[in-house]
C-alpha positions as CSV (number, residue, x, y, z in Angstrom):
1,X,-7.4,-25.1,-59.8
2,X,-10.4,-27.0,-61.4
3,X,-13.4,-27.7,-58.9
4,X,-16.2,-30.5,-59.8
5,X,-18.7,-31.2,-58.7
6,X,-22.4,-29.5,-56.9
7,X,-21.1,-27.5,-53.1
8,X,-24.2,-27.6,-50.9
9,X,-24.9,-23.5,-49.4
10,X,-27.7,-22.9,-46.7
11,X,-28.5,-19.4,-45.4
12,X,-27.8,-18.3,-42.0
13,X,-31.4,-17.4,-40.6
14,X,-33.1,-20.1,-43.3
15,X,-34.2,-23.8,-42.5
16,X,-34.9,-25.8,-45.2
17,X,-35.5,-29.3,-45.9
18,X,-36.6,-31.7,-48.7
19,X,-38.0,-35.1,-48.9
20,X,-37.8,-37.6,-50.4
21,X,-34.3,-37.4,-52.4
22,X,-34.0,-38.9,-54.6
23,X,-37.5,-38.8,-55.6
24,X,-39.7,-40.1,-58.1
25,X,-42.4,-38.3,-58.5
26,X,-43.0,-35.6,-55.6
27,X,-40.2,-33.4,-54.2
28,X,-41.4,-32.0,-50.8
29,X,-39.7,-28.1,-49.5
30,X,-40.6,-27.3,-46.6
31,X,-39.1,-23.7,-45.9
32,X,-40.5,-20.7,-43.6
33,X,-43.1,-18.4,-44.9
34,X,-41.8,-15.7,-47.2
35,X,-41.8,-14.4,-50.6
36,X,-38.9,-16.9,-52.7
37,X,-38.0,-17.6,-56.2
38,X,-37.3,-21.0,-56.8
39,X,-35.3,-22.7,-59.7
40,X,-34.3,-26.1,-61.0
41,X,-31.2,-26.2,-62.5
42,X,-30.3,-29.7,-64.8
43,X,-26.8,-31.0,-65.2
44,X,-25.6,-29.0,-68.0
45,X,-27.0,-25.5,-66.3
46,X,-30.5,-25.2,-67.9
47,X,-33.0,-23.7,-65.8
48,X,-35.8,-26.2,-66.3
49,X,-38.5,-25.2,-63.7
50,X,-39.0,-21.5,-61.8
51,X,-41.6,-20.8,-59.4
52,X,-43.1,-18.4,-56.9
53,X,-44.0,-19.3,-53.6
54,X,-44.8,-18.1,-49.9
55,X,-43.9,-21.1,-47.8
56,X,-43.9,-25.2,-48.4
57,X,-44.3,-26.2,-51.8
58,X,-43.8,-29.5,-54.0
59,X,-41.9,-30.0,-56.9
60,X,-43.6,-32.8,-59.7
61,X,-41.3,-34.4,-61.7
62,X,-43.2,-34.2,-64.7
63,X,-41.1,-33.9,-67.8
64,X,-37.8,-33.9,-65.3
65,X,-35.2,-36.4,-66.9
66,X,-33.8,-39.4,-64.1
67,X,-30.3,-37.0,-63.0
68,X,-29.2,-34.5,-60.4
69,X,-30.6,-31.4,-60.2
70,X,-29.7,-28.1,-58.5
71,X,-31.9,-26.5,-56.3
72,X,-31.9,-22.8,-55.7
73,X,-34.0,-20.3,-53.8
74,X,-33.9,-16.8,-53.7
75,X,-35.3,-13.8,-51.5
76,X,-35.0,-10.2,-52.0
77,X,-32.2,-11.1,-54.7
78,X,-30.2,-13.0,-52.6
79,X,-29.6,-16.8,-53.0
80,X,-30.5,-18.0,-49.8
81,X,-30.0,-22.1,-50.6
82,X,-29.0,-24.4,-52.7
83,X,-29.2,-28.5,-52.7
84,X,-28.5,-31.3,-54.7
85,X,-31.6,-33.3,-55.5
86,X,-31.9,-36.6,-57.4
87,X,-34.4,-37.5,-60.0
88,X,-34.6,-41.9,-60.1
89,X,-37.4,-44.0,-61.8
């Protein structure tokens, strides 16, 4: 069995929502405070942005290509989301 396509996986005890998608400029996270690893994963699986953060944060789309994009965050190890997102001009 062949499966396409981007599955959407939120963590039991995390909330966590972004605005505006598809964006053009600023992605907006807002997530509770705690230690996470973030990535930003194109369309062909390249990790093209990692970050650090305790709490909110914003994603700029500079150098980011008009596409879809996977969102993940991690704590402690453990992938505890990840969302489509949509770069547009």
């Amino acid at each position: 069995m062949i499966y396409v396509g981007v599955s959407e996986t939120k963590g039991e005890d995390l909330n966590v929502s972004f605005y505006p998608n598809p964006f053009n400029e600023t992605l907006n996270v807002v997530i509770p405070q705690g230690r996470y690893e973030i990535s930003l994963i194109d369309i062909l699986g390249r990790n093209v942005r990692n970050m650090s953060v305790e709490g909110d944060f914003q994603i700029q789309r500079n150098g980011l290509t008009e596409g879809l994009y996977l969102l993940q965050i991690v704590s402690k190890g453990n992938l505890v989301f990840s969302g489509k997102v949509k770069v547009q001009n």
